[in-house]
Backbone and ligand atoms as CSV (ligand in chain L), in Angstrom:
chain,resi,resn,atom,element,x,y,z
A,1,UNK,N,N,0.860,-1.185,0.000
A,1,UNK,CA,C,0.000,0.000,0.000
A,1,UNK,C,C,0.894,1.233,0.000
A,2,UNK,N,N,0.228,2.115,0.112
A,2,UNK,CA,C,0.972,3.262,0.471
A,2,UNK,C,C,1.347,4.592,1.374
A,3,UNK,N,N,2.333,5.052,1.751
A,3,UNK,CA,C,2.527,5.870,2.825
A,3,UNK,C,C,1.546,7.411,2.205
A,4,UNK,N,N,0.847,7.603,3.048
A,4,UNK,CA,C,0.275,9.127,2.859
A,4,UNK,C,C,0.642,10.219,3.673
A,5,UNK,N,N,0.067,11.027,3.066
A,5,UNK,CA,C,0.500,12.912,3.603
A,5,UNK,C,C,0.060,12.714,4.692
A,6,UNK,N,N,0.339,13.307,5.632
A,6,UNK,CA,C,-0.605,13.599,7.242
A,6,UNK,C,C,-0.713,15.020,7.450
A,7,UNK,N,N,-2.003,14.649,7.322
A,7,UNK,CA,C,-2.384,16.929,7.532
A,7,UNK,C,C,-1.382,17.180,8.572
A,8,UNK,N,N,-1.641,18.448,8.209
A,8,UNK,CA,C,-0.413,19.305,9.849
A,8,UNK,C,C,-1.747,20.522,10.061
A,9,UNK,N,N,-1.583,21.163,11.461
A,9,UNK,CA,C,-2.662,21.472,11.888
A,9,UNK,C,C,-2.541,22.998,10.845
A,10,UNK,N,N,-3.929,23.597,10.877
A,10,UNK,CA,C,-4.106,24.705,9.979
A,10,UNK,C,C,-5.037,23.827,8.959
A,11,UNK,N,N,-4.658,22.592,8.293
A,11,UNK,CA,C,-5.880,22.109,7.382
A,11,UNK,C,C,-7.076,21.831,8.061
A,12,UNK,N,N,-8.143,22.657,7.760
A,12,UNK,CA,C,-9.522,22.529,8.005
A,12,UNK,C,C,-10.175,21.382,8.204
A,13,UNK,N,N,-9.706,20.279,7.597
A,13,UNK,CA,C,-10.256,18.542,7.573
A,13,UNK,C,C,-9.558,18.074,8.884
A,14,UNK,N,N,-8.823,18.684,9.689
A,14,UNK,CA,C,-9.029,18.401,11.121
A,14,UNK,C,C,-9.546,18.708,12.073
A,15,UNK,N,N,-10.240,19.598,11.642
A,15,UNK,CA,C,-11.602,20.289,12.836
A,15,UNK,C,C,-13.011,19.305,12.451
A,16,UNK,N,N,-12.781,18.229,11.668
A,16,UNK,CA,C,-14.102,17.708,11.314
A,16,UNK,C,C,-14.657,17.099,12.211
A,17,UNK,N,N,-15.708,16.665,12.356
A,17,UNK,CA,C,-16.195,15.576,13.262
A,17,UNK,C,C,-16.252,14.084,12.371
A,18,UNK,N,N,-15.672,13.557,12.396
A,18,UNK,CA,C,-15.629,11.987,11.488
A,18,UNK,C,C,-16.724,11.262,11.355
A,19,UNK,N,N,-17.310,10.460,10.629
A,19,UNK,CA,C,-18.663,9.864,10.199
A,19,UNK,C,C,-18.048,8.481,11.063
A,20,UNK,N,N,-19.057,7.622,11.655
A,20,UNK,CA,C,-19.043,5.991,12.080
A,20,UNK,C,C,-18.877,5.245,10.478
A,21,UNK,N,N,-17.848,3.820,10.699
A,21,UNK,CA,C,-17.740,3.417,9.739
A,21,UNK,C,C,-19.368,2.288,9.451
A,22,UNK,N,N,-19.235,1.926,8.719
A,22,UNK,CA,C,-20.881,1.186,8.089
A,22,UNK,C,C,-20.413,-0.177,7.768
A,23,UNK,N,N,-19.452,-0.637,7.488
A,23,UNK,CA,C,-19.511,-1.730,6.864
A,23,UNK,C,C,-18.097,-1.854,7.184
A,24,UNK,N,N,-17.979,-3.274,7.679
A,24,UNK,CA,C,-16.648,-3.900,8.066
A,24,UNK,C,C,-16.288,-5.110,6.831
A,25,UNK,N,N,-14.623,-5.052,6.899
A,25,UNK,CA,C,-14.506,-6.458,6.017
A,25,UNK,C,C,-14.173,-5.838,4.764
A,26,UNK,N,N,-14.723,-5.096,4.204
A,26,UNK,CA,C,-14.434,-4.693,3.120
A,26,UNK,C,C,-13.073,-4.058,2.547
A,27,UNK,N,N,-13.383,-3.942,0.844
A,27,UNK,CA,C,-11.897,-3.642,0.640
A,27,UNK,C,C,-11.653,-2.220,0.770
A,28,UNK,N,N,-12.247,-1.302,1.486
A,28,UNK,CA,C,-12.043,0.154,1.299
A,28,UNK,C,C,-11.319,0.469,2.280
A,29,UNK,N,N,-12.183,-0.178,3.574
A,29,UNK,CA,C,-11.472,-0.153,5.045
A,29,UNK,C,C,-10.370,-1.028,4.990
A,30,UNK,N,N,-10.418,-2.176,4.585
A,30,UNK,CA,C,-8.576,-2.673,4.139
A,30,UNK,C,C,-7.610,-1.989,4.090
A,31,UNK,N,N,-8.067,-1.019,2.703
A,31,UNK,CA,C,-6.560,-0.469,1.912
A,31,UNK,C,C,-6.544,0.548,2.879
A,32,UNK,N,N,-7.892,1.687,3.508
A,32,UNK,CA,C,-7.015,2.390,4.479
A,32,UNK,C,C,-6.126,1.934,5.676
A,33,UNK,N,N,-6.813,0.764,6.062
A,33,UNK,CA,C,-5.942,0.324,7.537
A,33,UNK,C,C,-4.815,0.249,6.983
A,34,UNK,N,N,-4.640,-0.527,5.581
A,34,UNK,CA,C,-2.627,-1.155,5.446
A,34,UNK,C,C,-2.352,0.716,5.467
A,35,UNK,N,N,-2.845,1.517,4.627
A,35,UNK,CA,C,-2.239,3.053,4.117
A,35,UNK,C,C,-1.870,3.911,5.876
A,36,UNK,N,N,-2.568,3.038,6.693
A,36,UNK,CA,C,-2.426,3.619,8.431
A,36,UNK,C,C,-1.029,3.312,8.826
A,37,UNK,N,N,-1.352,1.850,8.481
A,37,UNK,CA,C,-0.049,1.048,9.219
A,37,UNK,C,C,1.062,2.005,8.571
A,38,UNK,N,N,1.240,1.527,6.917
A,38,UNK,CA,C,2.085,2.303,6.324
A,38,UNK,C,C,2.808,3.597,6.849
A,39,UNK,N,N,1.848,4.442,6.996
A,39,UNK,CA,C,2.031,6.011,7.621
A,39,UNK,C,C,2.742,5.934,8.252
A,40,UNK,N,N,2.452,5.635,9.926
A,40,UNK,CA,C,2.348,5.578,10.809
A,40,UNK,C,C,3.886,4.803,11.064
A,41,UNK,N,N,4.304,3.637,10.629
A,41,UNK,CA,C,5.223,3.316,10.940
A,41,UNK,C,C,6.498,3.417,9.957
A,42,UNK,N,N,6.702,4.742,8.757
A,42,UNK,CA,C,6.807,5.508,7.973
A,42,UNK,C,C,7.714,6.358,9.071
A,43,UNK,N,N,6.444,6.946,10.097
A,43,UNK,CA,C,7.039,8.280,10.323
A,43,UNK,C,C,6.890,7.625,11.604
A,44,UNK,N,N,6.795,6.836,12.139
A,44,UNK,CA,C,7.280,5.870,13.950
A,44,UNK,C,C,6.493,6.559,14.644
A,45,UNK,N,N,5.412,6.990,14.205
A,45,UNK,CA,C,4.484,7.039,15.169
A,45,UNK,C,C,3.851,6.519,16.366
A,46,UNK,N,N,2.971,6.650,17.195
A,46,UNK,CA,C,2.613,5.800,18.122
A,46,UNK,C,C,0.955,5.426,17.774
A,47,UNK,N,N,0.598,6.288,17.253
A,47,UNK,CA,C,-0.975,6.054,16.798
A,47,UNK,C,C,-1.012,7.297,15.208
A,48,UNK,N,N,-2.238,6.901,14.916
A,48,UNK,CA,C,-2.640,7.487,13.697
A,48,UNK,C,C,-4.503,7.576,13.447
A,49,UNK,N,N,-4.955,8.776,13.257
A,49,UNK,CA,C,-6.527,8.706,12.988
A,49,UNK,C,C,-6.641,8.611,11.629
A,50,UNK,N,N,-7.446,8.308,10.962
A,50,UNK,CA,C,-7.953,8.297,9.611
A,50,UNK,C,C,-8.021,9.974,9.539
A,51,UNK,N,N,-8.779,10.541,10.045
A,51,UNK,CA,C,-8.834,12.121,9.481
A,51,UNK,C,C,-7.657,12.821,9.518
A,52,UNK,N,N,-6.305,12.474,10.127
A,52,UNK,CA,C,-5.205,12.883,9.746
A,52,UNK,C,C,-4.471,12.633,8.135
A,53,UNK,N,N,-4.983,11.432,7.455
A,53,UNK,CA,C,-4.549,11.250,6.404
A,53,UNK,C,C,-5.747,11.628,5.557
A,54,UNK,N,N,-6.472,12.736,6.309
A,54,UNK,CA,C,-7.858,13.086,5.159
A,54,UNK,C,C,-8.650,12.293,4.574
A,55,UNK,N,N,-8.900,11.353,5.839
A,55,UNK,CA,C,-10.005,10.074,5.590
A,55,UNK,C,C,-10.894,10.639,6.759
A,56,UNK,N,N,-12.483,11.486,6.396
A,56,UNK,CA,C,-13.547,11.317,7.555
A,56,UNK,C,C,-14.058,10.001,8.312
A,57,UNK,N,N,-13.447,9.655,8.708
A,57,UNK,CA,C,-14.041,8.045,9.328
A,57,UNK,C,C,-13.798,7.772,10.901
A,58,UNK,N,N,-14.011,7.126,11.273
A,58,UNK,CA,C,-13.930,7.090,12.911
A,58,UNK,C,C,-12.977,5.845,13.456
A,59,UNK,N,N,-12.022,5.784,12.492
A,59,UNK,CA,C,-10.954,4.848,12.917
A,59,UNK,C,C,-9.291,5.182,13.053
A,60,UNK,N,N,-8.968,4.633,14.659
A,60,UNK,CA,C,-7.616,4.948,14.680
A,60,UNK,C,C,-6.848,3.507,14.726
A,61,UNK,N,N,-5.502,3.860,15.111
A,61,UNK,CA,C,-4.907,2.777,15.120
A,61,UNK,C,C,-3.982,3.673,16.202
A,62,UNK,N,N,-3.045,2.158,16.822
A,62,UNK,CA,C,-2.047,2.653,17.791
A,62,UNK,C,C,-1.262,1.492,17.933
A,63,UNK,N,N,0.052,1.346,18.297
A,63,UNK,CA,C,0.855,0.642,18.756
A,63,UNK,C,C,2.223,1.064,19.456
A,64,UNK,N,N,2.551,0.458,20.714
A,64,UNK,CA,C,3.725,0.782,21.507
A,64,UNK,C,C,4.486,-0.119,21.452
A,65,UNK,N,N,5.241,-0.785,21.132
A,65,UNK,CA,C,6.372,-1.274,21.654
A,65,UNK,C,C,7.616,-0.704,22.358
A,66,UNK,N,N,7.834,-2.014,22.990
A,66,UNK,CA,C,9.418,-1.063,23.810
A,66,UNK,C,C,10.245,-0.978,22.598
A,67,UNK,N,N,10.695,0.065,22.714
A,67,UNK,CA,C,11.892,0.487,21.925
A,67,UNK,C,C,12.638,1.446,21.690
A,68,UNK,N,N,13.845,2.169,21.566
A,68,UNK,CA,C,14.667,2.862,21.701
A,68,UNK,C,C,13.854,4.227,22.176
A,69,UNK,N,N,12.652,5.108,21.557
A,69,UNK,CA,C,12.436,5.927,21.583
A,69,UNK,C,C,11.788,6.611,22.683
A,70,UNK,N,N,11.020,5.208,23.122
A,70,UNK,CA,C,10.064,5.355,24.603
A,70,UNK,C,C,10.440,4.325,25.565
A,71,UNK,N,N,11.691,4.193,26.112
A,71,UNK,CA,C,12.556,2.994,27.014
A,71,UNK,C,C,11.551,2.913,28.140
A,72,UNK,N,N,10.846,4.134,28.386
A,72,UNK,CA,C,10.163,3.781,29.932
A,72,UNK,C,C,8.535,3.921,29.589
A,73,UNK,N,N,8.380,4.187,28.249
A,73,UNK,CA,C,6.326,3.942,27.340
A,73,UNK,C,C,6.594,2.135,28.163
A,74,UNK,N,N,5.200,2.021,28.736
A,74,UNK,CA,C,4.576,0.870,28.958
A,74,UNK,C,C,3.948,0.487,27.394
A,75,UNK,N,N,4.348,-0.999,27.065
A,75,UNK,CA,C,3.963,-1.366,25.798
A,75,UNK,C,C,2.085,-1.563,25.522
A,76,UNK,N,N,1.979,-0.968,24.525
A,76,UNK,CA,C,0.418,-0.791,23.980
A,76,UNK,C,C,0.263,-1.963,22.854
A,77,UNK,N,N,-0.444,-2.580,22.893
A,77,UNK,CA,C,-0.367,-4.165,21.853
A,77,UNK,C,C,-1.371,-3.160,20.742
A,78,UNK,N,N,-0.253,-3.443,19.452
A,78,UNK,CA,C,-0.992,-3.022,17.929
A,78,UNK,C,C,-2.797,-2.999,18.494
A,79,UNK,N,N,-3.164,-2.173,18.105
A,79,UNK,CA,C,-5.087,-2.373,17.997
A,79,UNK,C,C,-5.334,-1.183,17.212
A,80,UNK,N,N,-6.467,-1.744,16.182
A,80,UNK,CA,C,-7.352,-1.106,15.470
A,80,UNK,C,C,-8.733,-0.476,16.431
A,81,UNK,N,N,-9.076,0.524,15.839
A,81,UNK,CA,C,-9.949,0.774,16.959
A,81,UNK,C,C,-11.306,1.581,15.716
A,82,UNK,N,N,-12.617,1.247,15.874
A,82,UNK,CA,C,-13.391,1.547,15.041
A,82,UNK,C,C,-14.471,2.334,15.678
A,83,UNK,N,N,-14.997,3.472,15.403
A,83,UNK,CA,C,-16.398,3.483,16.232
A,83,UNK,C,C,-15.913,3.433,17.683
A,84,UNK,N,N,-14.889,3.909,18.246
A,84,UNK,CA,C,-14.609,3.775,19.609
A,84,UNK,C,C,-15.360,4.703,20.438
A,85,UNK,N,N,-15.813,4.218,21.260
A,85,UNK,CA,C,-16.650,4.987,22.529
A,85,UNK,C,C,-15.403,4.972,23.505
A,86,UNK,N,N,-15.236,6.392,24.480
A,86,UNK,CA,C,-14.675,6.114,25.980
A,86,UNK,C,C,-15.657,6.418,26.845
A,87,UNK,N,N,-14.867,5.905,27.872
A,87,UNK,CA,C,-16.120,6.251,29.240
A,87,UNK,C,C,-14.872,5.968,30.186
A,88,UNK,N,N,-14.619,7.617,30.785
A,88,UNK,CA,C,-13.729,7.924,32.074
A,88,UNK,C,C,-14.429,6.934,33.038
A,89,UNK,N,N,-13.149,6.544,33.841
A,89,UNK,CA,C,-13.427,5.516,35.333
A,89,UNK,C,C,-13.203,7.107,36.535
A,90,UNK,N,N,-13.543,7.324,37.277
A,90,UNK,CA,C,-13.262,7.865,37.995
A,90,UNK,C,C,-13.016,9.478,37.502
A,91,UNK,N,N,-12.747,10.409,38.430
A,91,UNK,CA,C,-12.199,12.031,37.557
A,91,UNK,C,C,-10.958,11.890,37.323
A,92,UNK,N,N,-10.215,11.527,38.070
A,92,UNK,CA,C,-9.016,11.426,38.091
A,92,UNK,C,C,-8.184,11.622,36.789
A,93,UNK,N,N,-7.710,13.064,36.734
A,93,UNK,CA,C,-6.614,13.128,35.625
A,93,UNK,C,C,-5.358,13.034,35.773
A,94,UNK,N,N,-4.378,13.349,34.503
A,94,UNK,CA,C,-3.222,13.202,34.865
A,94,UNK,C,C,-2.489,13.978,33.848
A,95,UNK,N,N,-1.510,15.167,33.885
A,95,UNK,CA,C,-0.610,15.965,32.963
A,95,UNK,C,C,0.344,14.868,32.353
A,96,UNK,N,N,0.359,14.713,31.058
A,96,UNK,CA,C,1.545,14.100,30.704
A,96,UNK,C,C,2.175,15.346,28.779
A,97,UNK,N,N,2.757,14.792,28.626
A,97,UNK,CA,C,3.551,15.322,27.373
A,97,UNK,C,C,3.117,14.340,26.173
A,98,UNK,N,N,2.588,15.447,25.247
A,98,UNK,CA,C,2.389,14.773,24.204
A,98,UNK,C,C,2.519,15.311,22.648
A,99,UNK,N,N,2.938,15.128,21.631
A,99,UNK,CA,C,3.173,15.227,20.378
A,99,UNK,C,C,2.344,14.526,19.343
A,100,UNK,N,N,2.313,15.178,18.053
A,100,UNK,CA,C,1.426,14.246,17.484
A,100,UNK,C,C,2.125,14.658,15.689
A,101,UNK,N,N,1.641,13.564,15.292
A,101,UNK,CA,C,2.119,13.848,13.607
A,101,UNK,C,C,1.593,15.104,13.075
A,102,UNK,N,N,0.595,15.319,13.154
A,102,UNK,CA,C,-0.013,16.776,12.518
A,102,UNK,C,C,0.107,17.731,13.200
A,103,UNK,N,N,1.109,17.784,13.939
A,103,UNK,CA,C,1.903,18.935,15.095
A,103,UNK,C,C,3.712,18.816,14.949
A,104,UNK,N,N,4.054,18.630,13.824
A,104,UNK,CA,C,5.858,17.776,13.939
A,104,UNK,C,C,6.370,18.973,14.690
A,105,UNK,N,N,7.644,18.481,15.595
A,105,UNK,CA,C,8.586,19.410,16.052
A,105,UNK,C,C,7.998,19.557,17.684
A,106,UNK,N,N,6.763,19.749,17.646
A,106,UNK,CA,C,6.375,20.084,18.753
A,106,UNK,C,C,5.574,19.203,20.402
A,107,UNK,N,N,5.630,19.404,21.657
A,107,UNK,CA,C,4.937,19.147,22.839
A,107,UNK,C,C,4.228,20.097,23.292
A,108,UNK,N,N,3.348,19.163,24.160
A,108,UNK,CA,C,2.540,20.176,25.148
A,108,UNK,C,C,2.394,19.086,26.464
A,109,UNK,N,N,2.174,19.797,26.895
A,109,UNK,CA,C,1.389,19.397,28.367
A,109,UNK,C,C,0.028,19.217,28.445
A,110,UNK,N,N,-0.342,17.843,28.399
A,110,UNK,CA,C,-2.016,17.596,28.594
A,110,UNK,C,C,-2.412,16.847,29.237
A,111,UNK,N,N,-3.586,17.138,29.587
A,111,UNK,CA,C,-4.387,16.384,31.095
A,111,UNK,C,C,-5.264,15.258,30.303
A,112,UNK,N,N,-5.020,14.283,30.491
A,112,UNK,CA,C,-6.203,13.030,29.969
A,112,UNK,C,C,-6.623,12.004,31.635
A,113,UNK,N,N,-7.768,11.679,31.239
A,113,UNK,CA,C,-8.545,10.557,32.590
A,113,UNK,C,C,-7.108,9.549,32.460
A,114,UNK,N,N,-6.977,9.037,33.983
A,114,UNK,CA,C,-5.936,8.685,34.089
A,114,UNK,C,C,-6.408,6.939,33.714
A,115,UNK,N,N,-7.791,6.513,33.736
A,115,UNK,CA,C,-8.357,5.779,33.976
A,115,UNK,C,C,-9.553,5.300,33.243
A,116,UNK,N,N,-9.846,4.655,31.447
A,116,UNK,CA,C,-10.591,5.048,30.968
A,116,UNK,C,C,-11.034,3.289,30.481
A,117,UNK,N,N,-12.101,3.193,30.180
A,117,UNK,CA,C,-12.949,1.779,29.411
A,117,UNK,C,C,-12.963,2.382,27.801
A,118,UNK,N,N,-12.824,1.710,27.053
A,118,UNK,CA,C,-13.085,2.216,25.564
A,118,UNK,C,C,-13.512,0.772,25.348
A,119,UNK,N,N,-14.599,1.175,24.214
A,119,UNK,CA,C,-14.707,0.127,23.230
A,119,UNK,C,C,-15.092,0.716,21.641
A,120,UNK,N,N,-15.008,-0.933,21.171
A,120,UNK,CA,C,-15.242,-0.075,19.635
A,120,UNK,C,C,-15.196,-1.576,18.817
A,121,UNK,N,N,-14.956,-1.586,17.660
A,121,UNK,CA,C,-14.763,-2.831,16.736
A,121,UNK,C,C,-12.986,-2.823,16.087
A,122,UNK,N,N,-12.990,-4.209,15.963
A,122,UNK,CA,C,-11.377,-4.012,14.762
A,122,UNK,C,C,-12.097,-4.215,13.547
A,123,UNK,N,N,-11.018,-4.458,12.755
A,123,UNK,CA,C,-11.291,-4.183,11.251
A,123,UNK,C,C,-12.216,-5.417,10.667
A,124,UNK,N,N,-12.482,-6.659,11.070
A,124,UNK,CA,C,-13.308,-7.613,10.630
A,124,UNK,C,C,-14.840,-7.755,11.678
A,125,UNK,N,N,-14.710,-6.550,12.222
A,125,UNK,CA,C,-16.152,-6.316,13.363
A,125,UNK,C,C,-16.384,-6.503,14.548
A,126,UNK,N,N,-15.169,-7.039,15.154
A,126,UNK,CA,C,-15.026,-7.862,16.008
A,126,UNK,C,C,-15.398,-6.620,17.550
A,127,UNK,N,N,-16.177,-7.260,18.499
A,127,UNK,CA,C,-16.441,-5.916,19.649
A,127,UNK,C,C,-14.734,-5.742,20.293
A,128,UNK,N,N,-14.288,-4.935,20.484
A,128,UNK,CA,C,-13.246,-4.562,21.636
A,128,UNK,C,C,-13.609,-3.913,22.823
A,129,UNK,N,N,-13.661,-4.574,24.141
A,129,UNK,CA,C,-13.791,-3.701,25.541
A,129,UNK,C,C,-12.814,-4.080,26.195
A,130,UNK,N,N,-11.672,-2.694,26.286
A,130,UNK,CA,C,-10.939,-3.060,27.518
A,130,UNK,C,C,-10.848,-1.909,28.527
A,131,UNK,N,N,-10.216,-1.782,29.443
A,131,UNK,CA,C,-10.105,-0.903,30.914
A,131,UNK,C,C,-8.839,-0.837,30.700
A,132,UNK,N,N,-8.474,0.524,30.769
A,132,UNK,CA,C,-6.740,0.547,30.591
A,132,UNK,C,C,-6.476,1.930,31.696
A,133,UNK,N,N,-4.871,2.264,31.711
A,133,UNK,CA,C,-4.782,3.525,32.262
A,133,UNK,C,C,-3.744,4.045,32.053
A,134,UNK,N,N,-2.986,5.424,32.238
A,134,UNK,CA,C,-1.911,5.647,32.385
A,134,UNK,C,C,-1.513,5.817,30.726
A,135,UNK,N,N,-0.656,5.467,30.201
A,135,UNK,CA,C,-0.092,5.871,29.060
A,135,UNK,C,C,-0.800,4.753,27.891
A,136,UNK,N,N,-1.439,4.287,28.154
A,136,UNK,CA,C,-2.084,3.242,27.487
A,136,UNK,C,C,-3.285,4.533,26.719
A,137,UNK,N,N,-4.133,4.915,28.152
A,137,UNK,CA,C,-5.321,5.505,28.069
A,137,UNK,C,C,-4.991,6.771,27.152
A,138,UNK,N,N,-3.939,7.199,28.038
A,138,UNK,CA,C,-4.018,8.935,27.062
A,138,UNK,C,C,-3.545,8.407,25.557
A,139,UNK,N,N,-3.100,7.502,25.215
A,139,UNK,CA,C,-2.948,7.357,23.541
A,139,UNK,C,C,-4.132,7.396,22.924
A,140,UNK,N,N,-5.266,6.358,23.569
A,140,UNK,CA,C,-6.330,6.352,23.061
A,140,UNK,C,C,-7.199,7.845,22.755
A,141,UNK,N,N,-6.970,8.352,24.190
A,141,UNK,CA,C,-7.875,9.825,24.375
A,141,UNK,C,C,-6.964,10.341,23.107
A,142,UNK,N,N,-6.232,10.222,23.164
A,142,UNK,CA,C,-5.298,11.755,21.957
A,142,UNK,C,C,-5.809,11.294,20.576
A,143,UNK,N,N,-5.849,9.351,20.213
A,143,UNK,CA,C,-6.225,9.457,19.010
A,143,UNK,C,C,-7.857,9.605,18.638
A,144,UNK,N,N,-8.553,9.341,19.742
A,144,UNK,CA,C,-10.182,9.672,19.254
A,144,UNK,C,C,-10.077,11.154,19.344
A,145,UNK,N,N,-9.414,12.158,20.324
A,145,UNK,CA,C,-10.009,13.036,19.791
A,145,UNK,C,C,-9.930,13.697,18.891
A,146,UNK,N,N,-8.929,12.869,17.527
A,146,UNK,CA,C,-8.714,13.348,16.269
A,146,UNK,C,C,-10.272,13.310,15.842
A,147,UNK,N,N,-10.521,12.160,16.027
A,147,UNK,CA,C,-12.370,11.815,15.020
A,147,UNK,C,C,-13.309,12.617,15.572
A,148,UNK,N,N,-12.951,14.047,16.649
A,148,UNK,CA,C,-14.207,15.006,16.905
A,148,UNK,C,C,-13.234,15.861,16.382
A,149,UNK,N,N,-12.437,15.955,15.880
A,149,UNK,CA,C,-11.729,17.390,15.380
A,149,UNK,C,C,-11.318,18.373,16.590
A,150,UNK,N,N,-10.585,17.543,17.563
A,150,UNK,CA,C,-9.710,17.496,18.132
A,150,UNK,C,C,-7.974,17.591,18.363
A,151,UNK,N,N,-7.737,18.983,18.350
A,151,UNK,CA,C,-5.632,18.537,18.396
A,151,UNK,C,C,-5.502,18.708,19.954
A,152,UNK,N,N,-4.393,18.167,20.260
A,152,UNK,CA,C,-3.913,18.842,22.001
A,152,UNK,C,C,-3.927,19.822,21.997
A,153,UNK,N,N,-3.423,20.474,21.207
A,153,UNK,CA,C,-3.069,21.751,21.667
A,153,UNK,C,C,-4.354,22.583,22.231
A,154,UNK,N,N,-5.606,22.501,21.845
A,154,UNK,CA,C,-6.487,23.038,22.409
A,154,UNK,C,C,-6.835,22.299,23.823
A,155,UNK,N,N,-6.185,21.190,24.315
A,155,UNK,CA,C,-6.597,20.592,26.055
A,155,UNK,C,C,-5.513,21.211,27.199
A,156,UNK,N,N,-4.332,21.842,26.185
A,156,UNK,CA,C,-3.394,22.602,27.191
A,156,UNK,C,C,-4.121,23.439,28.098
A,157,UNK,N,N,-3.397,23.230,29.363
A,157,UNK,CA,C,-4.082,24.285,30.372
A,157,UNK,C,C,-3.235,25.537,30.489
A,158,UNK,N,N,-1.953,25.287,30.288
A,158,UNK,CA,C,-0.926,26.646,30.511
A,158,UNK,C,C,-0.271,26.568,29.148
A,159,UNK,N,N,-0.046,27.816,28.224
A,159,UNK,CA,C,0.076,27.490,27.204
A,159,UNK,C,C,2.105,27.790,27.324
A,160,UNK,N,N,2.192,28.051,28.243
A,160,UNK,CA,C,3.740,27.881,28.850
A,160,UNK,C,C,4.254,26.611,28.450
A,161,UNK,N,N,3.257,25.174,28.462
A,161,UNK,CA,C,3.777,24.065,28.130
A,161,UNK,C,C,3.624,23.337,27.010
A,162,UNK,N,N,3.821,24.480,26.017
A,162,UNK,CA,C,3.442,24.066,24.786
A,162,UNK,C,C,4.626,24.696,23.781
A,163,UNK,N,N,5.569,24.126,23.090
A,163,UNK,CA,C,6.558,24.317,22.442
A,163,UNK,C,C,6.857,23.197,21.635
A,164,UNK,N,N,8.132,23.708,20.727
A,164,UNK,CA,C,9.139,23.231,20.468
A,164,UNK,C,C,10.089,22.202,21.262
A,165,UNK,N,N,9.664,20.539,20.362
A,165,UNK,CA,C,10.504,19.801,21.615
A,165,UNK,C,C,12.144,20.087,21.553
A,166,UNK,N,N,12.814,20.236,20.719
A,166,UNK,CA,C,13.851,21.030,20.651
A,166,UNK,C,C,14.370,21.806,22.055
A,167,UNK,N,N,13.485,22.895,21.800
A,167,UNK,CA,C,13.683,23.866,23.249
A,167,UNK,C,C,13.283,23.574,24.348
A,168,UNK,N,N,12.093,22.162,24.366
A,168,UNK,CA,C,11.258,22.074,25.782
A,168,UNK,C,C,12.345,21.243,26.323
A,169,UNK,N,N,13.234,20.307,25.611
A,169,UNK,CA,C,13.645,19.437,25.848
A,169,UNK,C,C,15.286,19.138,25.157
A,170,UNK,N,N,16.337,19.962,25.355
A,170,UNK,CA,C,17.230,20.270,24.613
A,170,UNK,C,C,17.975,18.909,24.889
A,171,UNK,N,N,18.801,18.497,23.785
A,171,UNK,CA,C,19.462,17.118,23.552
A,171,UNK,C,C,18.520,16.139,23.700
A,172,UNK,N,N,17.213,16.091,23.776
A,172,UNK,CA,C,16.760,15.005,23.213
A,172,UNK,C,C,15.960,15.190,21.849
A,173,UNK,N,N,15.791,13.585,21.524
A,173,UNK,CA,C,15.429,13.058,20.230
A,173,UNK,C,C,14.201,13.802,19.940
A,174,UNK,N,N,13.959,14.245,18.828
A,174,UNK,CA,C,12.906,15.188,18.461
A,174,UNK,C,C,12.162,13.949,17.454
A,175,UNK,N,N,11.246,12.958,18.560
A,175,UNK,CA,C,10.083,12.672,17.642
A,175,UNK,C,C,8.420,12.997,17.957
A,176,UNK,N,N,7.395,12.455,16.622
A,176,UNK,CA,C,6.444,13.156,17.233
A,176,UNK,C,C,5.632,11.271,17.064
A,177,UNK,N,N,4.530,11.751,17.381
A,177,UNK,CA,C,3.337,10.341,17.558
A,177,UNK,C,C,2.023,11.256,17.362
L,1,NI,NI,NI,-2.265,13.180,16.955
């Protein structure tokens, strides 16, 4: 398949609200999932929404492994995620640092439920419900809230913590997710 563009923020097709997908199995949702994977592990991402590659649809993807970039990221097992619903456990938030492909170069500081249930379908329909937390959860929160037309940068609370990882973070590796 193939690697695609990933909006960067300023394109208008990321303020969208994404349509639910209709039909699983098929070859449309195929070629985008491989064109996700592609992307995504293209540019070593950690997750990817469909409306970042200017697909309205309500599907992300994510995967962590340990590896050089995130030595102390708790590993996130590959999942497709379709039609995902969350539902916070508790109030309980938590500030962490986050970057995203349609933001390159840059962090912020954002508060996600420390503690969240999601469900949704994978790519052959299948239900997904799990309970996760901690760096698991905020991946999820960061990639659905691509499919309401959602970036971090609007969940920052102090906009003090919002830069250039470069400068936020001098001598380290400048990647984004
Ligand atoms: Ni993102």
């Amino acid at each position: 398949m193939s690697i695609r563009t990933v909006l960067r923020m300023g394109d208008a097709r990321l303020w969208q609200v994404a349509a639910p997908v209709r039909e699983f199995g098929g070859v449309v949702l195929r070629e985008l999932l491989a064109d996700m994977r592609d992307t995504m592990q293209a540019l070593q991402g950690v997750g990817l929404a469909a409306p970042q590659i200017g697909v309205s649809l309500r599907v992300v993807i994510f995967s962590v492994t340990k590896s050089e970039r995130y030595p102390d990221a708790p590993e996130v097992p590959e999942t497709v995620l379709i039609n995902p619903v969350i539902t916070p456990l508790g109030d309980e938030s938590e500030e962490g640092w986050e970057g995203c492909l349609s933001i390159p170069s840059m962090r912020g500081l954002v508060p996600r439920f420390n503690r969240i249930r999601y469900q949704g379908y994978d790519e052959h329909g299948a239900l997904i419900d799990r309970t996760v937390s901690g760096f698991h959860a905020r991946v999820v929160q960061h990639e659905c809230d691509h499919l309401d037309g959602v970036l971090y940068p609007q969940r920052i609370r102090d906009m003090k913590n919002f830069g250039f990882s470069e400068e936020l973070f001098p001598g380290r590796d400048a990647v984004d997710e």
